[in-house]
VMD Tcl script that draws the C-alpha trace (Angstrom):
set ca {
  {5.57 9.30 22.11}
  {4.01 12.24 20.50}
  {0.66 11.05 20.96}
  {1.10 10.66 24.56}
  {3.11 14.45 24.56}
  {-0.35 15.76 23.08}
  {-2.53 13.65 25.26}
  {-0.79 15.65 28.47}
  {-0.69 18.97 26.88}
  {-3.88 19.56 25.32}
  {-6.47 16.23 25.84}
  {-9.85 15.33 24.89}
  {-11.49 12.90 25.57}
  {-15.15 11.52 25.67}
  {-14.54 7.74 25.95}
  {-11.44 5.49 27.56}
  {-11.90 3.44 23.91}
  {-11.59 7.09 22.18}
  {-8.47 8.10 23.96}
  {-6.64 4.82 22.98}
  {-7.99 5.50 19.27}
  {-7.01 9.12 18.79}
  {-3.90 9.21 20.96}
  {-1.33 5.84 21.59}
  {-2.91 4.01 18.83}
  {-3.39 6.35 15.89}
  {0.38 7.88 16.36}
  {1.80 4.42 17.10}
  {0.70 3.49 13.59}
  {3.16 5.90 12.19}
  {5.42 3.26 13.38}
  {4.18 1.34 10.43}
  {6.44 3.15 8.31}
  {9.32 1.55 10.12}
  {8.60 -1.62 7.75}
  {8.87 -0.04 4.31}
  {12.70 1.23 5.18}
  {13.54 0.16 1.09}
  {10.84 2.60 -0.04}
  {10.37 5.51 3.04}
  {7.46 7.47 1.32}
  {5.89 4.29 0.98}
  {6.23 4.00 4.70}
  {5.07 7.69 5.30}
  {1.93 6.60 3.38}
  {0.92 3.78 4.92}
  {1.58 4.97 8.59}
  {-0.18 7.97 7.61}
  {-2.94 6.12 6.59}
  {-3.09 3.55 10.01}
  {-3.09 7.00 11.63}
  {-6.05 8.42 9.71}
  {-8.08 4.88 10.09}
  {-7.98 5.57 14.09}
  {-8.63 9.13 13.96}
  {-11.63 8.19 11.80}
  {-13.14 5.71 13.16}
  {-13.03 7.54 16.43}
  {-14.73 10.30 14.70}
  {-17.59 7.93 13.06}
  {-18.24 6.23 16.56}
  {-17.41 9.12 19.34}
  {-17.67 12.65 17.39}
  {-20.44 12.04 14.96}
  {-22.50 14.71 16.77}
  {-20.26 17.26 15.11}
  {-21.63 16.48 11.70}
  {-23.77 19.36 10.25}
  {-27.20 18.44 10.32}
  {-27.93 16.13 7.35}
  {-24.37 15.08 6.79}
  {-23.43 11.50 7.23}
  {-21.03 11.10 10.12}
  {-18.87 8.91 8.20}
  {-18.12 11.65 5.47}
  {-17.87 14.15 8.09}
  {-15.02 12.22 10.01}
  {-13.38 11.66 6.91}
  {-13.34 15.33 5.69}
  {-12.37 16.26 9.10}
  {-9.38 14.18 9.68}
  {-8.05 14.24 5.77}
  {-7.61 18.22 6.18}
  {-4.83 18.03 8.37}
  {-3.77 14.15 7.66}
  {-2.67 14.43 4.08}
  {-1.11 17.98 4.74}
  {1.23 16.49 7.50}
  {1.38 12.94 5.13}
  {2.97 15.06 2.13}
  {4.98 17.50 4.19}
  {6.50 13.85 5.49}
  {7.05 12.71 2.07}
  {8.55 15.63 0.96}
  {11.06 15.77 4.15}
  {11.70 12.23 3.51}
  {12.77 12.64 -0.45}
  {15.13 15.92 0.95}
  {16.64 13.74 4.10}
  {17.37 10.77 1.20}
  {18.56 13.14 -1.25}
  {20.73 14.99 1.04}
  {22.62 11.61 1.94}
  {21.76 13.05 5.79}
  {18.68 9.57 5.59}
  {21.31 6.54 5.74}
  {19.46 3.65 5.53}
  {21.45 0.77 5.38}
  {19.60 -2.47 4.07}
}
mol new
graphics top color blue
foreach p $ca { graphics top sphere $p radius 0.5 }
foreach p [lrange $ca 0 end-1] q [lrange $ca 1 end] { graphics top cylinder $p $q radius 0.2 }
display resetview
């Protein structure tokens, strides 16, 4: 849902393969974490990482004319998206260990 919030609010897009990548897609795979319920930061990992493989491949194939000159695109896009991925994967983690801790995360299994 989110991506599709930020797709109306504030969108950009260069290519209809693109906007699937870096909006339905990439925050849909946060959904992945819904399958590591027994181990949530697990889950906050791995659908943070499904999330960083679209954004980064979108980068590679649609934004690689942002790289500085003499900078592989591939590095580029994966400098790019891991500054604000991994910031937003361990502020999830850490929620996640608070919510469990706090009893106010019931997961029943």
């Amino acid at each position: 849902m989110f991506g599709l919030v930020d797709l109306a609010i504030e969108p950009f897009i260069v290519h209809p393969i693109q906007l699937v990548l870096d909006y339905p897609l990439a925050f849909a795979s946060l959904g992945l974490a819904g399958f590591f319920q027994k181990n949530p930061v697990l889950g906050v990992i791995v659908g943070s990482t499904g999330r960083f493989l679209c954004h980064f491949v979108s980068g590679v194939v649609y934004f690689s004319d942002y790289a500085p000159p003499g900078m592989s695109p591939i590095i580029y896009s994966a400098i790019y998206n891991a500054t604000y991925i991994i910031p937003s994967m361990i502020i999830s983690a850490i929620a996640i260990v608070i919510l469990q801790k706090s009893k106010a995360l019931n997961i029943y299994l």
